[in-house]
C-alpha positions in Angstrom: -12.7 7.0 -13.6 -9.9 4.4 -13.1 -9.0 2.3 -10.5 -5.8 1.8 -8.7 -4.1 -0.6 -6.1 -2.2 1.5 -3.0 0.1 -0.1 -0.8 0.5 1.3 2.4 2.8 0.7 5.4 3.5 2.2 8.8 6.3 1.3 12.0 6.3 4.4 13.6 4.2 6.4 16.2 0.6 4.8 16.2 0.3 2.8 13.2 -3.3 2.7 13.4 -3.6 6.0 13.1 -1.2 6.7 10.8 -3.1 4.3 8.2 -6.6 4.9 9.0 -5.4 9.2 8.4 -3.8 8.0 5.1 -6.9 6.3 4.1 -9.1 9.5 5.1 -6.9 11.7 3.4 -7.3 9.1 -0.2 -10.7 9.6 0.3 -10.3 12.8 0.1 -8.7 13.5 -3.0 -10.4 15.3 -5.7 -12.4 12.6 -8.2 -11.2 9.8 -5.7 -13.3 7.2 -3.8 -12.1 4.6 -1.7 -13.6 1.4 -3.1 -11.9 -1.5 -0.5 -9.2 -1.5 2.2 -7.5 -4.9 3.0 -6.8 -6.3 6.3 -3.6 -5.9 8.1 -1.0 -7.2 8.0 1.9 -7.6 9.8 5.7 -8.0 8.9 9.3 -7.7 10.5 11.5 -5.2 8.5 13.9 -6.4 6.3 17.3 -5.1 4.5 16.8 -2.1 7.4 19.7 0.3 8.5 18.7 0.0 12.1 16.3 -1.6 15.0 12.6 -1.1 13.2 9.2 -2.2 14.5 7.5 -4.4 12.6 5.2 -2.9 9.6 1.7 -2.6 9.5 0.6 -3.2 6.2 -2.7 -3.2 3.8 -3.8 -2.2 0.4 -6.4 0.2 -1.0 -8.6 -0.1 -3.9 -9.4 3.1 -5.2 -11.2 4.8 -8.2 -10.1 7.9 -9.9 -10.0 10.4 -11.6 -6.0 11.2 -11.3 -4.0 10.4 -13.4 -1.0 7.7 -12.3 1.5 10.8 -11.7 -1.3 12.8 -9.9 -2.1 10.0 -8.2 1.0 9.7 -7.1 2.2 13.2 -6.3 -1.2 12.9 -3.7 0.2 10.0 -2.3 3.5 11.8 -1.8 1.7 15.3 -0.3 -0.2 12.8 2.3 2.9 11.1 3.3 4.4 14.7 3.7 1.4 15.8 5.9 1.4 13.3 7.7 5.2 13.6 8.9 7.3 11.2 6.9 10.3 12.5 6.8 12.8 10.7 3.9 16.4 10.6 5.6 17.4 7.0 5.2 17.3 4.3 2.7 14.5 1.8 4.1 14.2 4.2 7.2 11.5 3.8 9.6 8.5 5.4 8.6 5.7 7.0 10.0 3.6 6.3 6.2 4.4 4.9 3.1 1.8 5.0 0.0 3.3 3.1 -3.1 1.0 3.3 -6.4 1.2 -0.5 -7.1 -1.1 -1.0 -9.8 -3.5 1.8 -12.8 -5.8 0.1 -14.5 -4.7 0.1 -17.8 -1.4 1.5 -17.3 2.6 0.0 -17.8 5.2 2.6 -17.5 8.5 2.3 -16.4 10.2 5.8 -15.8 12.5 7.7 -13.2 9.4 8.9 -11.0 6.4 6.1 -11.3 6.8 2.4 -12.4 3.5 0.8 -12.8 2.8 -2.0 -11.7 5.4 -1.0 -8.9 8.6 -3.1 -9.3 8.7 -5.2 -6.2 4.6 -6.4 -6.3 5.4 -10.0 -7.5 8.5 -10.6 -5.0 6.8 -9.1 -1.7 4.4 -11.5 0.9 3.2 -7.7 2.3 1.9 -6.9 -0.5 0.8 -10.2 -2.4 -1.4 -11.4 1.0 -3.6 -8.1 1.0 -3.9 -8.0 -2.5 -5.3 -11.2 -2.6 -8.0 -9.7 0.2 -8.6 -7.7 -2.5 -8.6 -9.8 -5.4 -9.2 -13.3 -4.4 -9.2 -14.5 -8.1 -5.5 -13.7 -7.8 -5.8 -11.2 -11.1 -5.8 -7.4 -10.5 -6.3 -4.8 -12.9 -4.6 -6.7 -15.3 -1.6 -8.5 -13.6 -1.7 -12.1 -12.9 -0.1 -13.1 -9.6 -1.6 -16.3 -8.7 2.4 -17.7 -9.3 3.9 -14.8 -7.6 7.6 -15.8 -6.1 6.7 -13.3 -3.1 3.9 -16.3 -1.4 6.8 -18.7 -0.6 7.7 -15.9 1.9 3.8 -16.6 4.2 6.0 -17.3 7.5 7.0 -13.4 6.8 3.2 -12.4 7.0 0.7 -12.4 9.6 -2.3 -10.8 9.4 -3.7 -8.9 12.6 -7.3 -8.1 12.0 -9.8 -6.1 9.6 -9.0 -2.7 8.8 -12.8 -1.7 10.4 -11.4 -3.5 13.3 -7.7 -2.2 13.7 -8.3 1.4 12.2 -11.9 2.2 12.8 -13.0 2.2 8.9 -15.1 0.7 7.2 -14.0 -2.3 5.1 
């Protein structure tokens, strides 16, 4: 078993619901367990093509037996399910599930960079990790000096995810 770091993000329909059924549907995955969720958080879309609502976001420890690309192809089937549809660049979306961090793992490639390219640069991302990893190291990366906490104003987190999305921390 190794354990991975999700990202996930939602602005359209319910985002409640749409994160608490990506969550279920992680947990569901064969040889996967979902170890800790992060709060949520919540951020104003940026570099957009249109009027967005904000993001809900929140990260997800897992541990697994998929492999990175597995991992990752799930992660794509549960967006699929769950109606994201991929028309525009930085479109609205109903899910997103990046694969942000594999234990042990540093690939770069066309399909799956690990750790995911913009982890270090985005406040979304950094402030739930650090739910997660309060020591400010994860699976291997240090980002206790991170560029992506000067953005906190771009942050604000909302509640628990047992609170917001009726799981269980």
């Amino acid at each position: 078993m190794s354990r991975a770091v999700l990202g996930l993000g939602a602005n359209l329909g319910d985002r409640g619901e749409n994160l608490r059924a990506a969550i279920e549907a992680l947990g569901r995955l064969p040889g996967t367990a979902v170890e800790r969720v992060s709060g949520v958080w919540q951020t104003a879309p940026f570099d957009v093509p249109d009027v967005q609502q904000d993001y809900w976001n929140l990260c997800a420890l897992l541990n697994t037996a998929l492999s990175p690309h597995a991992l990752l192809g799930a992660c794509l089937g549960i967006e699929a399910a769950l109606g994201r549809v991929r028309r525009t660049y930085h479109g609205a979306r109903v899910i997103d599930i990046d694969l942000l961090l594999y234990e042990g793992v540093a690939c770069t490639g066309e399909e799956l960079t690990v750790p995911h390219p913009g982890v270090l640069a985005r406040a979304f991302v950094l402030f739930p990790l650090r739910e997660l990893f309060p020591q400010e190291e994860a699976l291997g990366l240090d980002f206790a000096d991170a560029p992506g906490f000067a953005d906190a104003n771009a942050v604000c987190k909302i509640g628990s995810a047992a609170d917001l999305l009726k799981i269980k921390d």
